[in-house]
DSSP file (Angstrom, degrees, kcal/mol; ACC not computed):
  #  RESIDUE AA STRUCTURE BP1 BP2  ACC     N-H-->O    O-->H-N    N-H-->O    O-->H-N    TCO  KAPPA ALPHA  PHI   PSI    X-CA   Y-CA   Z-CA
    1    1 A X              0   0    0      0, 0.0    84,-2.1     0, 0.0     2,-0.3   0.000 360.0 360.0 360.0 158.7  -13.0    3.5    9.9
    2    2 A X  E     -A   84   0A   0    109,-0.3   109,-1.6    82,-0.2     2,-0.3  -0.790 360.0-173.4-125.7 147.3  -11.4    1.3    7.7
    3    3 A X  E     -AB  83 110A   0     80,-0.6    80,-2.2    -2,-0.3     2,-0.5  -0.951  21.3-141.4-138.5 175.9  -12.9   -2.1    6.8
    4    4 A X  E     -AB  82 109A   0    105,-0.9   105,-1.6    -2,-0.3     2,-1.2  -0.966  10.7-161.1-116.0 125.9  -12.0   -5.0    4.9
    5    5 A X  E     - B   0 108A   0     76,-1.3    76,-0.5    -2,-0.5     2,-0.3  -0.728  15.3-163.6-105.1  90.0  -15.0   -7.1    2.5
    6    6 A X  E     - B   0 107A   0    101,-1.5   101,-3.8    -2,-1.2     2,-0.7  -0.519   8.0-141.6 -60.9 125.2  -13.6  -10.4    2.0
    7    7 A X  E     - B   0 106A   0     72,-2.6    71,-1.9    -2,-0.3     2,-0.7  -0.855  15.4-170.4-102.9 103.0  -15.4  -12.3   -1.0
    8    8 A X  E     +CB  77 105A   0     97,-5.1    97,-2.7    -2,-0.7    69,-0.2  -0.941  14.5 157.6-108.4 142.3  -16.0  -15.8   -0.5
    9    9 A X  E     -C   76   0A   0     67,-2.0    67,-2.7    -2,-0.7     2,-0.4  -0.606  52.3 -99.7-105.5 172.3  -17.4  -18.3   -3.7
   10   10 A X        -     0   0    0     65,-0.3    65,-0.2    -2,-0.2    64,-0.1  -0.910  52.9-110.8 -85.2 126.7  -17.4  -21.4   -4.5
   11   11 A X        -     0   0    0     63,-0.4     2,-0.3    -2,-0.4    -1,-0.0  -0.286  36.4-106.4 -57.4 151.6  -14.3  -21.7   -7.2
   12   12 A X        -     0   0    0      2,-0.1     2,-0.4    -3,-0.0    -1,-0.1  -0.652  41.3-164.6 -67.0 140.2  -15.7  -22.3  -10.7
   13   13 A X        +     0   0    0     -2,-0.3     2,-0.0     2,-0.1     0, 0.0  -0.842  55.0  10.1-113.5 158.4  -14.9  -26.4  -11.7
   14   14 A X  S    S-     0   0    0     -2,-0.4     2,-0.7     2,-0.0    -2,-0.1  -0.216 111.1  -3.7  74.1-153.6  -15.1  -27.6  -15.3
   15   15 A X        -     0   0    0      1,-0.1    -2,-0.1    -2,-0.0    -1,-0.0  -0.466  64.4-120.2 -71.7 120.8  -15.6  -25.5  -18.2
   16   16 A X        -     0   0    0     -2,-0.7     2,-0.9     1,-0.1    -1,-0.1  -0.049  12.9-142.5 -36.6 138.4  -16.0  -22.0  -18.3
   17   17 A X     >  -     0   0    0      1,-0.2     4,-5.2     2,-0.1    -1,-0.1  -0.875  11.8-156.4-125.3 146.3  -19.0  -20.7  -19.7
   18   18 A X  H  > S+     0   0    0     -2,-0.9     4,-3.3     1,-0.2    -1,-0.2   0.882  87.1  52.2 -52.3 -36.3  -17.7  -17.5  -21.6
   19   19 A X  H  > S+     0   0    0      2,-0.2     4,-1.3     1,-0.2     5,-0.3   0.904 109.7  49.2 -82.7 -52.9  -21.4  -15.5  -21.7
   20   20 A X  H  > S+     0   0    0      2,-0.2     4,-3.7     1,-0.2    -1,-0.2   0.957 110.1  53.6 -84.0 -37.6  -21.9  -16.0  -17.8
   21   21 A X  H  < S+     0   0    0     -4,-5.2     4,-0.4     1,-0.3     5,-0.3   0.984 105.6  54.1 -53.6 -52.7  -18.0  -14.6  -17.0
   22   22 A X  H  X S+     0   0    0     -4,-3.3     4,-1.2     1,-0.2    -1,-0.3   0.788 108.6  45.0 -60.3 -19.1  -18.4  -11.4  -18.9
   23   23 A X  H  X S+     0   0    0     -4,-1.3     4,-2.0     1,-0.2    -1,-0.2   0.923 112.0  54.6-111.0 -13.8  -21.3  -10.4  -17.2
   24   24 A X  H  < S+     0   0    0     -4,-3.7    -2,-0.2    -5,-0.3    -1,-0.2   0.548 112.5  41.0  -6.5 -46.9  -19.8  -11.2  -13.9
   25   25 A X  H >> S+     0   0    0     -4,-0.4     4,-3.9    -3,-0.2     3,-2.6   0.665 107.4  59.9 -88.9 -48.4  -17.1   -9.3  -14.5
   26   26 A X  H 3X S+     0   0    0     -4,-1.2     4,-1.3     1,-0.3    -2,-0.2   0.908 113.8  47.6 -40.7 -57.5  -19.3   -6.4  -16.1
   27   27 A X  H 3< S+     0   0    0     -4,-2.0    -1,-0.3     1,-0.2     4,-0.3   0.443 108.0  46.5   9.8 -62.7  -20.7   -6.7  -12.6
   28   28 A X  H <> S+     0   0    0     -3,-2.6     4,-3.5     2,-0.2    -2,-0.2   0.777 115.6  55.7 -88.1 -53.0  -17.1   -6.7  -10.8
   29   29 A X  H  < S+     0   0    0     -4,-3.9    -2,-0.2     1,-0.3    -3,-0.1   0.837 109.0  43.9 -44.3 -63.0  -16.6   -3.5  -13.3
   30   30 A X  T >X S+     0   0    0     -4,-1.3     4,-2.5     1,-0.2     3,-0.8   0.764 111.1  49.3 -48.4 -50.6  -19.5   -1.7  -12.1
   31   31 A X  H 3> S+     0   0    0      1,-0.4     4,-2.4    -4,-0.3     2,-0.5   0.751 111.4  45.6 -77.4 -26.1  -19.3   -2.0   -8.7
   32   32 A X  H 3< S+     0   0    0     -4,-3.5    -1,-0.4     2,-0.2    -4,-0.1  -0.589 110.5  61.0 -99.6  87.8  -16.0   -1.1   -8.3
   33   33 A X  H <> S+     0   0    0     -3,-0.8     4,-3.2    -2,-0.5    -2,-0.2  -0.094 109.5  40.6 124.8 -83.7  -16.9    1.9  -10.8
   34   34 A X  H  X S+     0   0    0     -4,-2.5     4,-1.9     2,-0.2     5,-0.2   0.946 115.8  56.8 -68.6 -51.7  -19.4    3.2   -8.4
   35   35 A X  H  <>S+     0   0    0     -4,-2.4     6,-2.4     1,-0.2     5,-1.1   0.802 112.8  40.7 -59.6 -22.0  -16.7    2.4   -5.2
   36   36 A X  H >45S+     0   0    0     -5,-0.3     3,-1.3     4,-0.2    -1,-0.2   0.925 108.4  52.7 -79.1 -54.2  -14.5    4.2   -6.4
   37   37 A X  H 3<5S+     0   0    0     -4,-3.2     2,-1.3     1,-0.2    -2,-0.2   0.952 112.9  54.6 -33.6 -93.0  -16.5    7.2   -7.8
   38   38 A X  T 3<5S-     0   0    0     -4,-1.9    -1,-0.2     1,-0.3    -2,-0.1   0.445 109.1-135.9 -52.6  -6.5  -17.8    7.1   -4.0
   39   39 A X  T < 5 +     0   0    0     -2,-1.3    -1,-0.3    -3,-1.3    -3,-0.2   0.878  68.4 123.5  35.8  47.1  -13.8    7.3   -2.7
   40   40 A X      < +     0   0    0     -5,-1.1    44,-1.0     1,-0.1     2,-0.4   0.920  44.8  81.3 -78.3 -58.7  -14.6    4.7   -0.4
   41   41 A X  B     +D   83   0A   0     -6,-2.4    42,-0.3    42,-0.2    -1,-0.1  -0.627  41.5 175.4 -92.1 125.1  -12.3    2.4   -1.3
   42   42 A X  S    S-     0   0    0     40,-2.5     2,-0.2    -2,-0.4    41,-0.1   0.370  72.5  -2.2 -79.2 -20.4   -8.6    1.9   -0.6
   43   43 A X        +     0   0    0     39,-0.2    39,-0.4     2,-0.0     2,-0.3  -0.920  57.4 172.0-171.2 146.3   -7.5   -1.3   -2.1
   44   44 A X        +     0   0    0     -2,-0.2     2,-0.3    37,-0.2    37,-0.2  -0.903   7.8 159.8-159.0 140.6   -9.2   -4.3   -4.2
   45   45 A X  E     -E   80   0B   0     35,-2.6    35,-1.0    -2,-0.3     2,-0.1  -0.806  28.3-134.3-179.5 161.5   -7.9   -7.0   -5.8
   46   46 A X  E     -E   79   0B   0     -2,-0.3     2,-0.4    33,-0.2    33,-0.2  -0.296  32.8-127.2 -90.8-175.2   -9.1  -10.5   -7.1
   47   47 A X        -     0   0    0     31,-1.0    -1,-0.1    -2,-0.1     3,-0.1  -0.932  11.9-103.3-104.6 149.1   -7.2  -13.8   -6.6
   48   48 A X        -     0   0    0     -2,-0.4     5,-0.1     2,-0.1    -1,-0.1  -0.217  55.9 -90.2 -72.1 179.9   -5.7  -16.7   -7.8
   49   49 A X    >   -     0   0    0      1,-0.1     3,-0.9     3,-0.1     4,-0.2  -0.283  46.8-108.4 -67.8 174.2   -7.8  -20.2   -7.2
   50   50 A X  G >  S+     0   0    0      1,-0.2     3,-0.5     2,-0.2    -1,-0.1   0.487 113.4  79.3 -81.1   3.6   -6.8  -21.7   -4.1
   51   51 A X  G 3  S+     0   0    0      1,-0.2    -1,-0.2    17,-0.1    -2,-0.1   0.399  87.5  66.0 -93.3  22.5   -4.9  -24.4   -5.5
   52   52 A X  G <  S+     0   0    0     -3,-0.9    -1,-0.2     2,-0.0    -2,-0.2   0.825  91.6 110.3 -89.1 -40.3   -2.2  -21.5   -6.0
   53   53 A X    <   -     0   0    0     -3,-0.5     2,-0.2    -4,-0.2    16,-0.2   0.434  48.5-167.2 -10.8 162.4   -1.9  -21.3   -2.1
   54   54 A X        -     0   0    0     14,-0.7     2,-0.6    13,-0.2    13,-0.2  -0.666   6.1-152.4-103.2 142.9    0.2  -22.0    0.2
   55   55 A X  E     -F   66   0C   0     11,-2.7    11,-3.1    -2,-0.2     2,-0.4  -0.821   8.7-165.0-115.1 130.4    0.1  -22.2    4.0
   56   56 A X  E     +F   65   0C   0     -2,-0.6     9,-0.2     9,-0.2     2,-0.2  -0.903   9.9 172.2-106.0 137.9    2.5  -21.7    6.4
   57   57 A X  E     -F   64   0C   0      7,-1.9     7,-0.6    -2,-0.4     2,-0.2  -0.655  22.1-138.1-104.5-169.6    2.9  -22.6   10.1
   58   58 A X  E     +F   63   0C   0      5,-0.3     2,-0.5    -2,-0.2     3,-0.3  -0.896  23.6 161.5-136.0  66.6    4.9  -22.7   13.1
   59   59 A X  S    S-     0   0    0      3,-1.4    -2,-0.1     1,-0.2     0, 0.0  -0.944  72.8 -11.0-137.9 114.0    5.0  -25.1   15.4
   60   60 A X  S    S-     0   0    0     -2,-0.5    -1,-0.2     1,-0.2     3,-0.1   0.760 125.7 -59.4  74.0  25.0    7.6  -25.9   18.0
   61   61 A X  S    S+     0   0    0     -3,-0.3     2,-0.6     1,-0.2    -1,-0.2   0.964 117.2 124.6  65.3  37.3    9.9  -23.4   16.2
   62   62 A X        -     0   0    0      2,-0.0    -3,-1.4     0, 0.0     2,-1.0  -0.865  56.6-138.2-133.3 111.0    9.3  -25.9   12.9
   63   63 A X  E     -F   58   0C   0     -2,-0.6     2,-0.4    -5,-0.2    -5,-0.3  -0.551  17.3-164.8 -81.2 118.6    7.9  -24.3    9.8
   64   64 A X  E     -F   57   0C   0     -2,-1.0    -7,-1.9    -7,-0.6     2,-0.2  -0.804   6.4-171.5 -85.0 139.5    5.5  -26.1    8.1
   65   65 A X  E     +F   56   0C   0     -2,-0.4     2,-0.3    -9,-0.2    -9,-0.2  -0.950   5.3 177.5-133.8 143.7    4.5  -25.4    4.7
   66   66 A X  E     -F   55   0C   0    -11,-3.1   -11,-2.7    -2,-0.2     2,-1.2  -0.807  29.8-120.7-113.3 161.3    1.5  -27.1    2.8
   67   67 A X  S    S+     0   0    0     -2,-0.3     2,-0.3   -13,-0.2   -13,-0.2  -0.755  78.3  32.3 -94.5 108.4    0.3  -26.3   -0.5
   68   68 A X  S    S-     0   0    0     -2,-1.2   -14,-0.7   -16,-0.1     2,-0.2  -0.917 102.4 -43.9 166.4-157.9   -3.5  -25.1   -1.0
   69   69 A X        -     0   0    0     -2,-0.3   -14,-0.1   -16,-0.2    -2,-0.0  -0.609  55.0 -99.1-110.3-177.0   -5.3  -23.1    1.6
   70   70 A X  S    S+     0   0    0     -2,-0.2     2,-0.3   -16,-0.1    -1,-0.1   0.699 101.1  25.6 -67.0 -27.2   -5.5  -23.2    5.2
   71   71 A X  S    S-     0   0    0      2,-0.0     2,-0.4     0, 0.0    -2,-0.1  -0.928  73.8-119.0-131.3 149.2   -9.0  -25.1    5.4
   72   72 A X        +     0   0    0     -2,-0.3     2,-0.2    -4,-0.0     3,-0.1  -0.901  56.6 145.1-108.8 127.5  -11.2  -27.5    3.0
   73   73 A X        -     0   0    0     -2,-0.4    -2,-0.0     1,-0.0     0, 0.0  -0.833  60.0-123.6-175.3 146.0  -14.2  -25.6    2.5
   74   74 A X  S    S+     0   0    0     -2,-0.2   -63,-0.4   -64,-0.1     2,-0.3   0.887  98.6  54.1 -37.4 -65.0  -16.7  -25.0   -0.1
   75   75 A X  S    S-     0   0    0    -65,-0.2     2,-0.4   -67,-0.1   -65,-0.3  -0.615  75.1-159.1 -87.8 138.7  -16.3  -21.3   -0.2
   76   76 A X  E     -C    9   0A   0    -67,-2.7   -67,-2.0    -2,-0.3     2,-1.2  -0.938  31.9-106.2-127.2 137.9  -12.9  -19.9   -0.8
   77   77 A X  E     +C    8   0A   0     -2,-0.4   -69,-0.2   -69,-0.2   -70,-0.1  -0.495  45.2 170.8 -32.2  50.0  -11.5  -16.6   -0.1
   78   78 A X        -     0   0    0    -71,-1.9   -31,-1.0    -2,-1.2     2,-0.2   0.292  55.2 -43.9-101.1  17.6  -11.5  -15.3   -3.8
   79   79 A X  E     -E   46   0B   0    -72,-0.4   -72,-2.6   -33,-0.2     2,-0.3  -0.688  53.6-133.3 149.2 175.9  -10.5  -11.2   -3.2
   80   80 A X  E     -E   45   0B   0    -35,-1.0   -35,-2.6   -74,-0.2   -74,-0.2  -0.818   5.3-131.3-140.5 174.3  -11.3   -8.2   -1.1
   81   81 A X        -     0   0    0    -76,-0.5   -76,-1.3    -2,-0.3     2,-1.0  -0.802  13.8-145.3-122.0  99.9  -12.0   -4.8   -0.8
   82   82 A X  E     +A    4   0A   0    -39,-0.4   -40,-2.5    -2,-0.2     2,-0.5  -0.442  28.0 173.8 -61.4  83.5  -10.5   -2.0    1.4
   83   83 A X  E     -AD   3  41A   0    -80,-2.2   -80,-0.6    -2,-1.0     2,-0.4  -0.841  32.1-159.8-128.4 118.6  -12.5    0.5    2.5
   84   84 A X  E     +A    2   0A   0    -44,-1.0     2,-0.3    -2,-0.5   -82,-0.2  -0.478  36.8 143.3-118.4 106.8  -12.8    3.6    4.7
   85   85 A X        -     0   0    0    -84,-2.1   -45,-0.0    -2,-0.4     6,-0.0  -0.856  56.7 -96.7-132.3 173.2  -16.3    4.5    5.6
   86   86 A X  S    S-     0   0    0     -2,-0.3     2,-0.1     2,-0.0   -84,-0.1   0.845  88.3 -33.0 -47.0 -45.7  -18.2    6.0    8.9
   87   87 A X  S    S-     0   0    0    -86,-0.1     4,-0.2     1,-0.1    -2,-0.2  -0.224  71.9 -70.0-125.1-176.1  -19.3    3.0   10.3
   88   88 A X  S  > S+     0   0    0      2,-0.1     4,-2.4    -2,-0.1     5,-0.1   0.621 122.6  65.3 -56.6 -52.2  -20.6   -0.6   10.0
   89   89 A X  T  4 S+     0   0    0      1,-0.2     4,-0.1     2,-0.1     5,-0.0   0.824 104.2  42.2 -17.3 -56.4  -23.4    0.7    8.7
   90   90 A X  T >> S+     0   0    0      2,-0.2     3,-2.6     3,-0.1     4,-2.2   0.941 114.5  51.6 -51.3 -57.5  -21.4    1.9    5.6
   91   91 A X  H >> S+     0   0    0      1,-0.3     3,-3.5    -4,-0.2     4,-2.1   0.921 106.9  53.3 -39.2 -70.4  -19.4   -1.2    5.3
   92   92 A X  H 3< S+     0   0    0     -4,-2.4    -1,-0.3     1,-0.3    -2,-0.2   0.359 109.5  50.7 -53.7   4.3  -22.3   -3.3    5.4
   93   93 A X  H <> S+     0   0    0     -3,-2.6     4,-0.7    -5,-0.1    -1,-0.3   0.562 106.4  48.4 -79.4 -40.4  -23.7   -1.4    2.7
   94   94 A X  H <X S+     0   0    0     -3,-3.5     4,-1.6    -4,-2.2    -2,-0.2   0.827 107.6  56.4 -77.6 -44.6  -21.2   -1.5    0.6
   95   95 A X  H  < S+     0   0    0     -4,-2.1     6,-0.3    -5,-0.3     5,-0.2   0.818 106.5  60.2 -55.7 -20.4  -20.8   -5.6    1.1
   96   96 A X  H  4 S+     0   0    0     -5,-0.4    -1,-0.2     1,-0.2    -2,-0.2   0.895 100.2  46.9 -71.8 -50.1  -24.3   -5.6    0.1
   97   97 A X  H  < S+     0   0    0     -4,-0.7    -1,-0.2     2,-0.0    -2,-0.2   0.990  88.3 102.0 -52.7 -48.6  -23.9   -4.0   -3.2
   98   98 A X  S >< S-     0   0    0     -4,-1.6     3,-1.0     1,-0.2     4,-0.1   0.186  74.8-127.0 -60.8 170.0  -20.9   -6.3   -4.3
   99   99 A X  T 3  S+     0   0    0      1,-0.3     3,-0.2     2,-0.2     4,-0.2   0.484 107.9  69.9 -89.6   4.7  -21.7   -9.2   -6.8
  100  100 A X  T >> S+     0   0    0      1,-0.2     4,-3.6     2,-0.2     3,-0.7   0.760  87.0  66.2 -83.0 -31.5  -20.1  -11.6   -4.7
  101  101 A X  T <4 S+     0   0    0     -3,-1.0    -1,-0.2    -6,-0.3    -2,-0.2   0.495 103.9  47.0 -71.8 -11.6  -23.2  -11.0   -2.1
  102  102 A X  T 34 S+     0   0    0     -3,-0.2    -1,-0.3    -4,-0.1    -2,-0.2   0.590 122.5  37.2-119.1 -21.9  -25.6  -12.7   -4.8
  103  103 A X  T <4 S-     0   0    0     -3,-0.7    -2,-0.2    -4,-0.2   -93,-0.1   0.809 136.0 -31.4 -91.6 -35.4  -23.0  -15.6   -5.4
  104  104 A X  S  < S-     0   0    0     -4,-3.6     2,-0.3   -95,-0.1   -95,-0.2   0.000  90.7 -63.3-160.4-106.5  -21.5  -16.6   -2.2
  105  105 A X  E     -B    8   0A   0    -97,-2.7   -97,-5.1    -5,-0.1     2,-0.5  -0.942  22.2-131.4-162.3 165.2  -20.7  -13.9    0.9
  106  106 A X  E     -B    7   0A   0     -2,-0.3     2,-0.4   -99,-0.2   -99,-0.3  -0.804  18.2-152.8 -87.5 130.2  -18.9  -10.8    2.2
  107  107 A X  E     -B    6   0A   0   -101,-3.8  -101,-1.5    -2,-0.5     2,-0.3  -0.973   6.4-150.7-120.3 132.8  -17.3  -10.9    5.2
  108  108 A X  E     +B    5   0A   0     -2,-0.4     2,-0.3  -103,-0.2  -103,-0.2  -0.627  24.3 164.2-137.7  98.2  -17.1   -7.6    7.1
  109  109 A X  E     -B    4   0A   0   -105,-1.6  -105,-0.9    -2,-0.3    -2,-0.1  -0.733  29.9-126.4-150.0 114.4  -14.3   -7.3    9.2
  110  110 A X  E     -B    3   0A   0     -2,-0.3     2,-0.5  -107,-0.2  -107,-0.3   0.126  20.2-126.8 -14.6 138.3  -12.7   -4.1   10.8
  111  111 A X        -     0   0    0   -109,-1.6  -109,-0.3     2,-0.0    -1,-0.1  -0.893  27.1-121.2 -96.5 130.4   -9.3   -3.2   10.4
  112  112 A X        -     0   0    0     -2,-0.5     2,-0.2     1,-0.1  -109,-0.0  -0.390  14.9-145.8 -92.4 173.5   -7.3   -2.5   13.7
  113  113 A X        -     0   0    0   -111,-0.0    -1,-0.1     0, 0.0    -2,-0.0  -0.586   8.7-161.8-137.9  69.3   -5.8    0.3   14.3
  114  114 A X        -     0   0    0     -2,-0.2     2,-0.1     1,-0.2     0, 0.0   0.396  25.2-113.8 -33.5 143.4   -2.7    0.4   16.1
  115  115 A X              0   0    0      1,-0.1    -1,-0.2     0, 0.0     0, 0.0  -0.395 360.0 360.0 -80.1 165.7   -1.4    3.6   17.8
  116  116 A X              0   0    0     -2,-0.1    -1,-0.1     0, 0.0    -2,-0.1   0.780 360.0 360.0 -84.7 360.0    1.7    5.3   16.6
């Protein structure tokens, strides 16, 4: 079954500090290292901040569009991972590992699975 682990953070504000990104990343590196190795995973990629966003609706047949993302919130949506494993059990295993889980959270969410 295929799931998705959405990584939400808090965006960094202010200055970087260089020493804490690299091992962040080293982190990022590892883990998709080992998810990969495991051929679990399908898909990953990180994101831009959210003030790269834009959000569209619909309403009354009138397209709105604003710039940011869809909701003002701490935590932001900042990349995923695709991945096809047994279970939920697996998934949630997997969310567990990532480095995001120590920063901010995974969210776990199924992918449906239309018939042909």
């Amino acid at each position: 079954m295929r799931y998705l682990l959405l990584i939400y953070s808090e965006e960094n504000r202010g200055t970087p500090d260089p020493a804490e990104d690299e091992k962040v990343m080293n982190e990022y590196w590892a883990y998709s290292d080992a998810i990969q190795k495991a051929g679990v995973v399908q898909g990953s990629d990180a994101l831009q901040e959210s003030s790269t966003a834009t959000t569209v609706r619909v309403r009354d047949g009138q397209r709105m569009v604003t710039d940011g993302p869809f909701a003002e919130t701490r935590e932001v949506l900042g990349g995923y991972y695709l991945i096809d494993v047994p279970d939920l059990d697996a998934a949630i295993e997997w969310a567990e590992r990532c480095p995001g889980a120590t920063r901010g959270s995974i969210e776990v969410r199924p992918i449906m699975e239309f018939g042909d």
